[in-house]
C-alpha positions in Angstrom: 16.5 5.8 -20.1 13.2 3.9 -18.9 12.0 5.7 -15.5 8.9 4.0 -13.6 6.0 5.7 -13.2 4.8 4.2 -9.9 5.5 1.2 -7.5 4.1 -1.5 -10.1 5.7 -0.6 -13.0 9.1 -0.3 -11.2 8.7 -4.0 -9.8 7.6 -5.6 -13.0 10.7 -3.6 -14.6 13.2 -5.0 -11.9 12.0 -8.5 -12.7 12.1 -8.2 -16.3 15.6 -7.1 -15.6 16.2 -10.6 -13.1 14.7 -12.3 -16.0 17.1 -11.4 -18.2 20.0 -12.4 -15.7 18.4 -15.4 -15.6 18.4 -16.2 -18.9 22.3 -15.6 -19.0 23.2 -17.5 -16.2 21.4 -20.7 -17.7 23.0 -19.7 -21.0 26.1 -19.6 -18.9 25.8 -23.0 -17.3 25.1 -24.3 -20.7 28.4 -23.1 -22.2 30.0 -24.7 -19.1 31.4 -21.1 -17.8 33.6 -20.5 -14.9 31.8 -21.5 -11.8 32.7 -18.5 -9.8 31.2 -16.4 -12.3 28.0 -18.2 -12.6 27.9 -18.2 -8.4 28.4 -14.1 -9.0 25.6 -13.7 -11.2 23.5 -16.1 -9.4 24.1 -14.1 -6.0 23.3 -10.8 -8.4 19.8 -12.5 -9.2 19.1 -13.6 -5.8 19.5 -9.9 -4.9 17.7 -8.6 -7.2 15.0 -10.8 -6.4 15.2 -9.6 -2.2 15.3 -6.1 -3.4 12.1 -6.4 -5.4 10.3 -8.5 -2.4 11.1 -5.4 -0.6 9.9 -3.0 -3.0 6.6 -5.5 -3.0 6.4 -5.5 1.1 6.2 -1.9 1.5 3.6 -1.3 -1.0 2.0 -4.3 0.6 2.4 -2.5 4.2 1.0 1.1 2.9 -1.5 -0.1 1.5 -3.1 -3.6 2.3 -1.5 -4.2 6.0 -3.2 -0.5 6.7 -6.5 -1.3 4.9 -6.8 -4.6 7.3 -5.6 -2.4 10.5 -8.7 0.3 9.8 -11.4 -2.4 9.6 -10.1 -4.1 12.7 -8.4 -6.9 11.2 -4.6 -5.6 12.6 -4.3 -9.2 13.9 -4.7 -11.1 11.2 -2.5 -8.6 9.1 0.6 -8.6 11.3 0.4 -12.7 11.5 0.3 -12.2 7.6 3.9 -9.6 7.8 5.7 -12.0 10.2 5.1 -15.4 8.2 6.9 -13.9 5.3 9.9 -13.2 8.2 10.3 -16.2 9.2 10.2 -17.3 5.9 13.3 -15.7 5.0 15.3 -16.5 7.5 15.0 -20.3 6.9 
């Protein structure tokens, strides 16, 4: 079984993984398959997707956001975190 060696690997493993699902669900929409399956695998891709843009926000907050906080930019880096917020609530 593949295990991750560190942060990067494990996100561009997890979308390789959503690519894949992608790939059946247009296969899927193709064949004309049931459209409460294609919704379920669609909803399993769109949580794949959140789960990595997690995975991609924390490394982005113990690393970058805390880089910008030391040299005194802690402004500009928590404007930065919230835009992505509001983002996906819309």
């Amino acid at each position: 079984m593949f295990r991750p060696k560190d942060l990067q690997e494990r996100i561009a493993h997890r979308l390789k993984i959503a690519q894949g699902h992608l790939k059946k669900v247009t296969l899927m929409v193709e064949e004309n398959a049931y459209c409460i399956d294609v919704i379920h695998q669609s909803q399993a891709i769109q949580k794949a997707l959140r789960e990595i843009d997690n995975l991609i926000l924390e490394n982005h907050l113990k690393s970058c956001s805390i880089e910008a906080i030391r040299k005194g930019r802690g402004e500009e880096a928590l404007d930065e975190v919230v835009s992505i917020f509001k983002k996906r609530s819309v």
